[in-house]
LOMARZA-744035 format. One line per field, with one value per residue: residue in one letter; chain; x, y, z of N, C-alpha, C in turn. Coordinates in steps of 0.02 Angstrom, whole numbers. Atoms other than C-alpha are relative to their C-alpha. Example, Ala and Ser with C-alpha at 12.3 -4.5 7.8 and 13.67 -1.06 7.14 Angstrom:
<gupas>
residu A_S;
chaine A_A;
n.east 45_-42;
n.north -59_-59;
n.up 0_-3;
ca.east 615_684;
ca.north -225_-53;
ca.up 390_357;
c.east 45_-39;
c.north 60_55;
c.up 0_37;
</gupas>
This chain:
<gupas>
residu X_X_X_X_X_X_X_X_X_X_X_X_X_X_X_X_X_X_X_X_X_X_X_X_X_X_X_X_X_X_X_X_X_X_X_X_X_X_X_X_X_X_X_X_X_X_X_X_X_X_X_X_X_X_X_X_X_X_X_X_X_X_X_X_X_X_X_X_X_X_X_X_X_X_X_X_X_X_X_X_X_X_X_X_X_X_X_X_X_X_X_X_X_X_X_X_X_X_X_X_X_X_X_X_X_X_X_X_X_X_X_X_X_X_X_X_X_X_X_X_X_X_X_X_X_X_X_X_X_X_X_X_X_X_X_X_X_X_X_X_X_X_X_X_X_X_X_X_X_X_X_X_X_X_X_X_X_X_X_X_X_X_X_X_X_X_X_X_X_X_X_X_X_X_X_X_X_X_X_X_X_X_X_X_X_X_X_X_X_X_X_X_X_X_X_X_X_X_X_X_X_X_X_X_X_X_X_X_X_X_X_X_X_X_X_X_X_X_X_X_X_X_X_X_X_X_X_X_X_X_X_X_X_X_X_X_X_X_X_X_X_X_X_X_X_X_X_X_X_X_X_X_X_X_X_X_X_X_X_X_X_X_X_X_X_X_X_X_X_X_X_X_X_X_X_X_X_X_X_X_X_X_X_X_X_X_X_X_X_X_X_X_X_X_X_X_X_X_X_X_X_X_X_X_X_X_X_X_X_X_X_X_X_X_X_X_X_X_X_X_X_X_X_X_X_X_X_X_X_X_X_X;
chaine A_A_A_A_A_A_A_A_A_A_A_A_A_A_A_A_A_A_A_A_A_A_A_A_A_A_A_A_A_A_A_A_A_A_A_A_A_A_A_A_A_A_A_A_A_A_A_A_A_A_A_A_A_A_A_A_A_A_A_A_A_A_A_A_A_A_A_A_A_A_A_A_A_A_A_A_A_A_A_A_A_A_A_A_A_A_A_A_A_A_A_A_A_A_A_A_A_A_A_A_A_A_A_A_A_A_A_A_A_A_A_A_A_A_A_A_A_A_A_A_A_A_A_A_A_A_A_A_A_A_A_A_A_A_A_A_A_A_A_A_A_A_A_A_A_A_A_A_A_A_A_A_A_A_A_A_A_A_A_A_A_A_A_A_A_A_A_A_A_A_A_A_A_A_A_A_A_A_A_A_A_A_A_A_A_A_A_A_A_A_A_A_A_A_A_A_A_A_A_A_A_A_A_A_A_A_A_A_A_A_A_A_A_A_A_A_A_A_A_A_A_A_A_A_A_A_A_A_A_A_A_A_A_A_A_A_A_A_A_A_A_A_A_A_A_A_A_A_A_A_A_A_A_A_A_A_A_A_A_A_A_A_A_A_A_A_A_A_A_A_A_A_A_A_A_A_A_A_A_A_A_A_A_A_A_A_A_A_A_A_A_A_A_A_A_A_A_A_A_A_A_A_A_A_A_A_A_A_A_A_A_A_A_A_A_A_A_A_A_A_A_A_A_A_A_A_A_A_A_A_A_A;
n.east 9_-54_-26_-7_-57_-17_7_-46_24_51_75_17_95_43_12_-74_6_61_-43_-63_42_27_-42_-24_53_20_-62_-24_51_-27_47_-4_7_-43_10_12_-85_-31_23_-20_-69_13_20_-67_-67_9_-29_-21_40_22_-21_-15_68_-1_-35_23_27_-48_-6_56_22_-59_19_86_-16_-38_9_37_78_48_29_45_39_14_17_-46_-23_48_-46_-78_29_43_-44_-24_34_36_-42_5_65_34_-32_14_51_-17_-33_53_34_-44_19_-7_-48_-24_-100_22_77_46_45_2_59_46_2_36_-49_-11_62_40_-37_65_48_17_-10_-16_-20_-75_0_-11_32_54_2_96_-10_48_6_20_63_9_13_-40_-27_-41_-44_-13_-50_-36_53_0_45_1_61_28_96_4_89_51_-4_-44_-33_-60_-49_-58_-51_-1_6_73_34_91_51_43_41_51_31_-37_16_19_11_-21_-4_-44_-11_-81_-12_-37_2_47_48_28_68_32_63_47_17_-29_-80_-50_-73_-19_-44_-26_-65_-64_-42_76_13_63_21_33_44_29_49_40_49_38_-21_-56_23_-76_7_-88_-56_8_82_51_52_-27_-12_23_9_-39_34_-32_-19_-26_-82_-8_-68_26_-41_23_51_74_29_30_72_-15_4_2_-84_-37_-38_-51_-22_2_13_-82_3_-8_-48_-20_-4_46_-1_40_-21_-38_-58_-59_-39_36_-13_-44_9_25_-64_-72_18_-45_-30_-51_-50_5_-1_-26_41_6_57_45_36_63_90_37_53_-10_68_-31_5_-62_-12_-49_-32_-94_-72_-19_70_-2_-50_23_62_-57_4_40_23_-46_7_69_-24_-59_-64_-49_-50_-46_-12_-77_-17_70_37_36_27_22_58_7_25_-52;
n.north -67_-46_-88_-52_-27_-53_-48_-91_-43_-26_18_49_21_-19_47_-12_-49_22_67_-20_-66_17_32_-70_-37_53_-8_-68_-19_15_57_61_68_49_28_-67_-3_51_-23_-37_3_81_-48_-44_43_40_-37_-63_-52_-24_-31_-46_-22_-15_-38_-72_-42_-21_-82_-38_-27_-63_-53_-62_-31_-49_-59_-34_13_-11_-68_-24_52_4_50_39_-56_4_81_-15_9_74_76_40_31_-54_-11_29_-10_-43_-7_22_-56_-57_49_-1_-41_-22_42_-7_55_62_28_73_-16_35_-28_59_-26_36_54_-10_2_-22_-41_21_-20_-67_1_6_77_24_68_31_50_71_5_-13_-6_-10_-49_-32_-54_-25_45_73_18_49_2_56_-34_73_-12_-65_-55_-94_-42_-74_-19_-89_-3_-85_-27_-3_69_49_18_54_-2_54_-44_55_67_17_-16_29_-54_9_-74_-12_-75_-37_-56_-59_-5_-48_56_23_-11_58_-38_47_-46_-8_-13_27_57_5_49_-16_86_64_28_32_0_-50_7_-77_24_-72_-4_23_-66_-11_16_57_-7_62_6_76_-4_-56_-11_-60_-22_-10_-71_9_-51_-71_11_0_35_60_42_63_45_61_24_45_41_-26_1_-34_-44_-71_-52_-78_11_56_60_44_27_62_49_23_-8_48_19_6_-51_-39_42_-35_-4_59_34_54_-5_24_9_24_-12_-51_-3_2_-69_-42_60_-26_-69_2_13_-56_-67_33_31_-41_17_-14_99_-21_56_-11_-9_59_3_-51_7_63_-14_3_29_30_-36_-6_-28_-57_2_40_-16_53_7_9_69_57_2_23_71_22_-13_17_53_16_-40_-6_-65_2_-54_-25_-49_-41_-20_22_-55_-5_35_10_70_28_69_65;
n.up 29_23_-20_33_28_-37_6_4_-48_-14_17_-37_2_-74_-61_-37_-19_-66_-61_-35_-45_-65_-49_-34_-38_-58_-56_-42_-75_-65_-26_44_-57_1_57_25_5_35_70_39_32_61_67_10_-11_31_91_-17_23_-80_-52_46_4_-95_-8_9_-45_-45_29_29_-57_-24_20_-22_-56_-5_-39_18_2_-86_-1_32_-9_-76_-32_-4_-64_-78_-35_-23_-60_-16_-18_47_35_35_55_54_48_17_57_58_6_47_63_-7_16_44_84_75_17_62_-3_47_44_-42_-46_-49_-59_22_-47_-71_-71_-19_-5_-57_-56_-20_-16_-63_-24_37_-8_37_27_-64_-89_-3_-69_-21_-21_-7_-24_-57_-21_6_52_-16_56_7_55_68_17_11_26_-41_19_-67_-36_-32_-30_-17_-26_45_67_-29_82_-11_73_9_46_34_-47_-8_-65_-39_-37_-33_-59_-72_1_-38_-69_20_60_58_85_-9_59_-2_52_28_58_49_8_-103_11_-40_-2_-64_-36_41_2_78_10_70_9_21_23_-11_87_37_41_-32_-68_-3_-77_7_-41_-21_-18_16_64_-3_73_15_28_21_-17_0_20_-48_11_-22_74_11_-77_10_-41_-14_55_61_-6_55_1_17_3_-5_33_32_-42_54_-31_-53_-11_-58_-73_3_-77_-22_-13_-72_-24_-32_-69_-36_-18_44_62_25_56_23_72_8_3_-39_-20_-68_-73_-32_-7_-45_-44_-13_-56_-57_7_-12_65_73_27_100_27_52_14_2_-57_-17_15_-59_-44_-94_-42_-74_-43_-15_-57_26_-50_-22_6_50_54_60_20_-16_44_57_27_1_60_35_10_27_72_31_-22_-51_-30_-13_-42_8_-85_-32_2_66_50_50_-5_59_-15_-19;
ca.east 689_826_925_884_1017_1128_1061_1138_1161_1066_913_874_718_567_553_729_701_524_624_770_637_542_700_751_612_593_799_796_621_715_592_653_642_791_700_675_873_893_790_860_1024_971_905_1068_1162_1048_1116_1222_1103_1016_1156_1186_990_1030_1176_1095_957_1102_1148_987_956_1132_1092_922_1020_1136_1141_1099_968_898_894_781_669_598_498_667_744_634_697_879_777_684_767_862_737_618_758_763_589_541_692_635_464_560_605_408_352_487_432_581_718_783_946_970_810_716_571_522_368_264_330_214_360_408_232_171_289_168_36_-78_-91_-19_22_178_196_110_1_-169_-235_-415_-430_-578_-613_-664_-855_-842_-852_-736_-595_-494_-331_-271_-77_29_-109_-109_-224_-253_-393_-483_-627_-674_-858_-937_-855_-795_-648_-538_-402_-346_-180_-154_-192_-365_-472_-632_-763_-890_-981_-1066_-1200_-1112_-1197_-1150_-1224_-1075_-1066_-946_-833_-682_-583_-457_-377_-513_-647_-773_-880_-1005_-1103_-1268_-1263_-1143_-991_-886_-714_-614_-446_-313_-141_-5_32_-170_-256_-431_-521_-612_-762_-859_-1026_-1082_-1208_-1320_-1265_-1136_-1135_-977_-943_-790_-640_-707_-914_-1034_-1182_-1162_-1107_-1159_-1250_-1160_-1286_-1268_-1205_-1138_-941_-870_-709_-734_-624_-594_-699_-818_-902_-923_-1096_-1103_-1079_-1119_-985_-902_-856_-705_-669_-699_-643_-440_-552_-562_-412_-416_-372_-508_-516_-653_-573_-466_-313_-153_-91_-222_-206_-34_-64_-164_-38_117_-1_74_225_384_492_446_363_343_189_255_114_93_60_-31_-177_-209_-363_-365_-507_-474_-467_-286_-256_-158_-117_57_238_283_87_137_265_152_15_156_176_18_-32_128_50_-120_-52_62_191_366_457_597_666_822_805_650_591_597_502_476_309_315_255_316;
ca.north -883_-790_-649_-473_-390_-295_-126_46_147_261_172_62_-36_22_-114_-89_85_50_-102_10_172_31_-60_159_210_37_80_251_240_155_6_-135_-306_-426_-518_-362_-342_-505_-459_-328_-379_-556_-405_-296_-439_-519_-381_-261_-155_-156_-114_46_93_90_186_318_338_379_511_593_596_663_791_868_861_973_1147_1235_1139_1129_1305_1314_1175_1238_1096_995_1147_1113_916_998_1009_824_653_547_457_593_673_549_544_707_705_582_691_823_701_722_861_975_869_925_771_704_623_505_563_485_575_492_605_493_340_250_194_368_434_318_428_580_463_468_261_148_-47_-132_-256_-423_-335_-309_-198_-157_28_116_287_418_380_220_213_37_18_-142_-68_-213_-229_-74_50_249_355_514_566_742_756_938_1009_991_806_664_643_482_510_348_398_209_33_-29_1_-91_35_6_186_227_362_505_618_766_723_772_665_547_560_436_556_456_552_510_587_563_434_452_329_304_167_53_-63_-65_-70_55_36_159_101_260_196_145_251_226_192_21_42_-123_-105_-254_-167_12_103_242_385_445_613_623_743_934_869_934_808_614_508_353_270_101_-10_-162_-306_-217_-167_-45_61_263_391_568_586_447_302_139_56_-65_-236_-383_-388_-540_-630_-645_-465_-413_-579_-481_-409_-581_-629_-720_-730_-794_-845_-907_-950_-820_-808_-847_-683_-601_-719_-659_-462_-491_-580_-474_-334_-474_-497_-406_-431_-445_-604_-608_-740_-756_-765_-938_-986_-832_-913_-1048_-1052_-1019_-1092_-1084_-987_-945_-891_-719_-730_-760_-740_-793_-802_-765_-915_-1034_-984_-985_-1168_-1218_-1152_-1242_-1389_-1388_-1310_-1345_-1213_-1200_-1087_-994_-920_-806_-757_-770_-601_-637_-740_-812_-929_-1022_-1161_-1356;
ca.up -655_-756_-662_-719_-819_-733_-721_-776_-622_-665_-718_-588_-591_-499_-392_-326_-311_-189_-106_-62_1_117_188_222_297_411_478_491_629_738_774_644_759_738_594_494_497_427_272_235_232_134_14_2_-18_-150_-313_-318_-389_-196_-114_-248_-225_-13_-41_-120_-8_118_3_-21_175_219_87_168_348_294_412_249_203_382_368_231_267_457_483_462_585_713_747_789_975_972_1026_890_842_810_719_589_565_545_413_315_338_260_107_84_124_33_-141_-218_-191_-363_-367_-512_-607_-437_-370_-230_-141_-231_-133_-19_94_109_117_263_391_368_373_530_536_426_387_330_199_263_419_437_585_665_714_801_787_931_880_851_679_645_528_449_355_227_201_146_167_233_289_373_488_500_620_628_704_533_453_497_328_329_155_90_28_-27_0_67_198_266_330_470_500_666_695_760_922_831_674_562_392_367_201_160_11_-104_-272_-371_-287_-96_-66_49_146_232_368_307_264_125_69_-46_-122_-180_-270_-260_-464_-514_-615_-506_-352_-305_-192_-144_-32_84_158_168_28_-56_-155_-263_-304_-425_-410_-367_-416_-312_-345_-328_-506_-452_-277_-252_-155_-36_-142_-285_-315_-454_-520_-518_-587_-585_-720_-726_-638_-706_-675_-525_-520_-433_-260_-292_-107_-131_-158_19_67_138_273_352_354_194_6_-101_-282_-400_-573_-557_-667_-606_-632_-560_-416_-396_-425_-273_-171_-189_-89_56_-1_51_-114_-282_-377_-571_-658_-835_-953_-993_-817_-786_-887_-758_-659_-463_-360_-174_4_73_236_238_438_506_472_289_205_49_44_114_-26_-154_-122_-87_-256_-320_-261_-343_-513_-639_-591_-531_-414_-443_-294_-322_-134_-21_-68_-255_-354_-515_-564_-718_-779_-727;
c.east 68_-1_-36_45_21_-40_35_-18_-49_-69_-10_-39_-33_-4_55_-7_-77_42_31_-25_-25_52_28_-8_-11_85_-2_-71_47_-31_-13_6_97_-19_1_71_12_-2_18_66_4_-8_64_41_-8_36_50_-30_-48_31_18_-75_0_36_-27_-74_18_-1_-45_-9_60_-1_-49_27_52_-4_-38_-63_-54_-35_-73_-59_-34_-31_63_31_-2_30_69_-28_-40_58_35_-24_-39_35_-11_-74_-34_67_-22_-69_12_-6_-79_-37_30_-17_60_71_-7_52_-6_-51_-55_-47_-42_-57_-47_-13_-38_28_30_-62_-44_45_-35_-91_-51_-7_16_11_59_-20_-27_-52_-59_-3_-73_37_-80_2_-29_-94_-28_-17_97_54_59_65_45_91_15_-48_12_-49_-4_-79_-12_-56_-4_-77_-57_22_33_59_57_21_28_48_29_1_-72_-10_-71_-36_-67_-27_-46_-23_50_-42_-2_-28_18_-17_58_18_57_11_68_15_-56_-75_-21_-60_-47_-48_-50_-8_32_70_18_78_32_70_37_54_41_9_-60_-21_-95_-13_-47_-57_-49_-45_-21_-70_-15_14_67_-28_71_12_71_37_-51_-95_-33_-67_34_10_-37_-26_-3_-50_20_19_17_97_15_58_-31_79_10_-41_-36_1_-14_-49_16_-16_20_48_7_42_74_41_5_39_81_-34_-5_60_30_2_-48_9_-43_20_57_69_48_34_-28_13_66_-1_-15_33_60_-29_33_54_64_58_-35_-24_-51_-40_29_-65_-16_-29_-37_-82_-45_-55_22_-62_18_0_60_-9_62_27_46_58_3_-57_20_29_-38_-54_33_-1_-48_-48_35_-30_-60_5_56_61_64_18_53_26_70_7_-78_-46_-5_5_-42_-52_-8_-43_43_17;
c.north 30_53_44_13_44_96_75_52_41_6_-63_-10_-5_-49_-10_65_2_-43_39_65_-36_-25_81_26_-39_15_50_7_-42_-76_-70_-56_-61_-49_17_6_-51_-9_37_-18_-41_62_29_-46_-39_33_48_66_32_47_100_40_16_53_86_35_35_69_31_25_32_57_40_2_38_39_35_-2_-3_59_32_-30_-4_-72_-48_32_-19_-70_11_-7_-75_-25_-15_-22_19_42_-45_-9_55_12_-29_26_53_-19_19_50_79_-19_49_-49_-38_-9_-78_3_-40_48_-27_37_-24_-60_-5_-26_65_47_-2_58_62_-23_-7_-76_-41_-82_-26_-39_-74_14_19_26_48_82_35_79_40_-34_-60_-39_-50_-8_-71_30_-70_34_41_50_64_31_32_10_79_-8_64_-2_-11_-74_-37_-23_-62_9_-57_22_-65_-57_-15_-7_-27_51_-28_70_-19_60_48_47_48_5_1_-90_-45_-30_-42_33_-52_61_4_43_-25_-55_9_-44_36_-61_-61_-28_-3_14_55_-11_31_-26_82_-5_4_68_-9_-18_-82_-6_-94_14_-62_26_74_-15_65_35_24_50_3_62_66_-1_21_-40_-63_-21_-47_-14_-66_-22_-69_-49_15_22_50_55_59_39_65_20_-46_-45_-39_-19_-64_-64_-61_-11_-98_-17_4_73_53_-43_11_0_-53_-37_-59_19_-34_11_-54_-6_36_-32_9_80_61_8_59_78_18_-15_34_76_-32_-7_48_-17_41_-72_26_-61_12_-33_-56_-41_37_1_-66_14_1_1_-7_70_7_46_36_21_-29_16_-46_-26_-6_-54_-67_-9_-25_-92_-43_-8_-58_-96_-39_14_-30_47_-20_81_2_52_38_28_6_44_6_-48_-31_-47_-5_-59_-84_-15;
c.up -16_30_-48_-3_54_-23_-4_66_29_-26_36_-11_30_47_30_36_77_51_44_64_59_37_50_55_57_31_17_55_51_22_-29_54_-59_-87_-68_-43_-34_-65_-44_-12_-33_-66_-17_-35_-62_-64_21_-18_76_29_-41_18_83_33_-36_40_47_-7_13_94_27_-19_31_97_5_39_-81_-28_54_-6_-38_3_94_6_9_79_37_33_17_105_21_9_-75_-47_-23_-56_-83_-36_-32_-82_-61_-13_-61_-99_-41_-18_-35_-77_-45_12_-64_13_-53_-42_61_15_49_43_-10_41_46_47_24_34_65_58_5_-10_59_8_-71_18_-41_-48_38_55_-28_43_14_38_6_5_52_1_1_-73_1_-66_-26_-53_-35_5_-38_-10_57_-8_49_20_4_8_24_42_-38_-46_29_-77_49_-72_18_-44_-53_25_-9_48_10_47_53_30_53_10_55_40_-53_-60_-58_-41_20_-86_0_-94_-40_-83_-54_-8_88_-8_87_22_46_41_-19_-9_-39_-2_-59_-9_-64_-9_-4_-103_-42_-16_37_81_7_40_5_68_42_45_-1_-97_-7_-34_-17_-34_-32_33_-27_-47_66_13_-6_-85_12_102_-27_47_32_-63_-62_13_-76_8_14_-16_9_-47_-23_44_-47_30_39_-56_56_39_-23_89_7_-11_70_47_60_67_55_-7_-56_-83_-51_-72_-34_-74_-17_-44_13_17_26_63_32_-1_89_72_17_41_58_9_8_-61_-74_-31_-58_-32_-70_-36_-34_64_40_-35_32_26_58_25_79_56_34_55_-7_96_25_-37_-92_-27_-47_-42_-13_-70_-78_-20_10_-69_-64_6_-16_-83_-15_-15_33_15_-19_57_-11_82_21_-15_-66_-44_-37_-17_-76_-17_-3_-80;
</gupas>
């Protein structure tokens, strides 16, 4: 794969700009592991355009711990009394919930590496992780996904802020409802499992039923658009629902632990993959009209690699690796 051009300072390319926000956000908590460290500095080290995109997140957070910005920003204030490590988080909090950091023409409150730090549970690049709620309603959160919880007297709301989430409701004692809200709109079930999925850049929502049913009320509707039933699957927008269709297995197929593909085109394939993939990797579009037939295991250190060349070795494709975290799939 051919380098990208050097880039003009100040037009970095989004995927530098995301890279540089998640490597930020994973040093300044405090809790990067030894391996973590090694990545990032393989990353820094791979352009100079990294290390330029690392150095200005610096900036941007020295800027908002100023004293006079402290001042104006209480919630920032307030961490002058927490530990260190709380410090830094509630700063990069600030980064957030302030929404007004540009530097460079960046706006960055959009980011979902800066976004997960005000989210109530989140997953990294790569992780999967099982989470039960108080009543026992069950939850599977799919790599890089956020979402906040509000359980009041009268609702049970889970907001996916982005990513994907596997749903298992459980009757609740007190009766309340149970609503899972996403920008597009609420979906409500009755008795049931499905999955929904929310991109920070996508212009919709994804819902997929495996069992009861849903219903899907767009953005600020009081009456349902569409009920999604078991075995069915379908986009929705803020204004509009498309008409179900049939759930395809292998669209649910993350929550198990696995990648699944029926025909699928390569570059589908990989759309799908880089949700695993801590980098960046690039199908140009004559090997993105390949077929993909197959089941890929998405557990363990380095999935996305292993699928990479497992793919590489059923397909007419080569790798280009420019560094472990990015690359190119062509064809042999």
């Amino acid at each position: 794969m051919n380098q990208p051009s050097h880039l003009h300072s100040d037009n970095l390319h989004p995927d530098i700009i995301a890279t540089a926000i998640h490597w930020f956000v994973r040093s300044a908590s405090g809790t990067m592991d030894p391996q973590e460290e090694l990545a990032r500095n393989d990353w820094l080290a791979a352009h100079p355009d990294h290390e330029l995109a690392w150095q200005r997140m610096h900036g941007i957070a020295g800027k908002i711990q100023q004293p006079a910005r402290m001042q104006s920003l209480p919630v920032l204030h307030a961490t002058l009394k927490t530990s260190a490590q709380q410090q830094r988080r509630r700063v990069l909090k600030g980064l957030v919930w302030a929404g007004t950091v540009l530097t460079s023409g960046w706006l960055l409150k959009d980011e979902p590496a800066l976004r997960r730090l005000t989210a109530d549970h989140s997953t990294a690049i790569g992780e999967q992780r099982q989470l039960t709620l108080a009543e026992g309603t069950a939850l599977t959160l799919d790599s890089n996904t956020l979402i906040n919880i509000d359980y009041s007297n009268n609702v049970r709301q889970v907001t996916l802020l982005h990513g994907r989430v596997m749903i298992n409701t459980a009757a609740d004692a007190a009766g309340r409802p149970f609503v899972l809200v996403t920008r597009d709109g609420e979906l409500r079930p009755v008795g049931t499992r499905f999955s929904v999925s929310r991109d920070a850049h996508g212009k919709h929502t994804h819902l997929a039923v495996s069992a009861g049913a849903v219903e899907i009320y767009l953005a600020g509707s009081q009456t349902p658009a569409r009920t999604v039933l078991a075995g069915q699957e379908t986009d929705f927008y803020p204004t509009h629902a498309l008409a179900p269709q049939l759930l395809s297995a292998s669209t649910t197929a993350w929550a198990d632990g696995m990648l699944s593909a029926e025909r699928m085109p390569l570059a589908e394939f990989i759309q799908e993959l880089a949700r695993y993939h801590q980098g960046w990797l690039h199908c140009n579009d004559a090997a993105g009209q390949l077929l993909v037939t197959g089941t890929y295991p998405l557990t363990g250190a380095d999935a996305s690699l292993r699928i990479l060349q497992a793919l590489q070795a059923t397909l007419p494709i080569s790798l280009q690796f420019r560094t472990r975290y990015w690359v190119g799939i062509s064809l042999a």
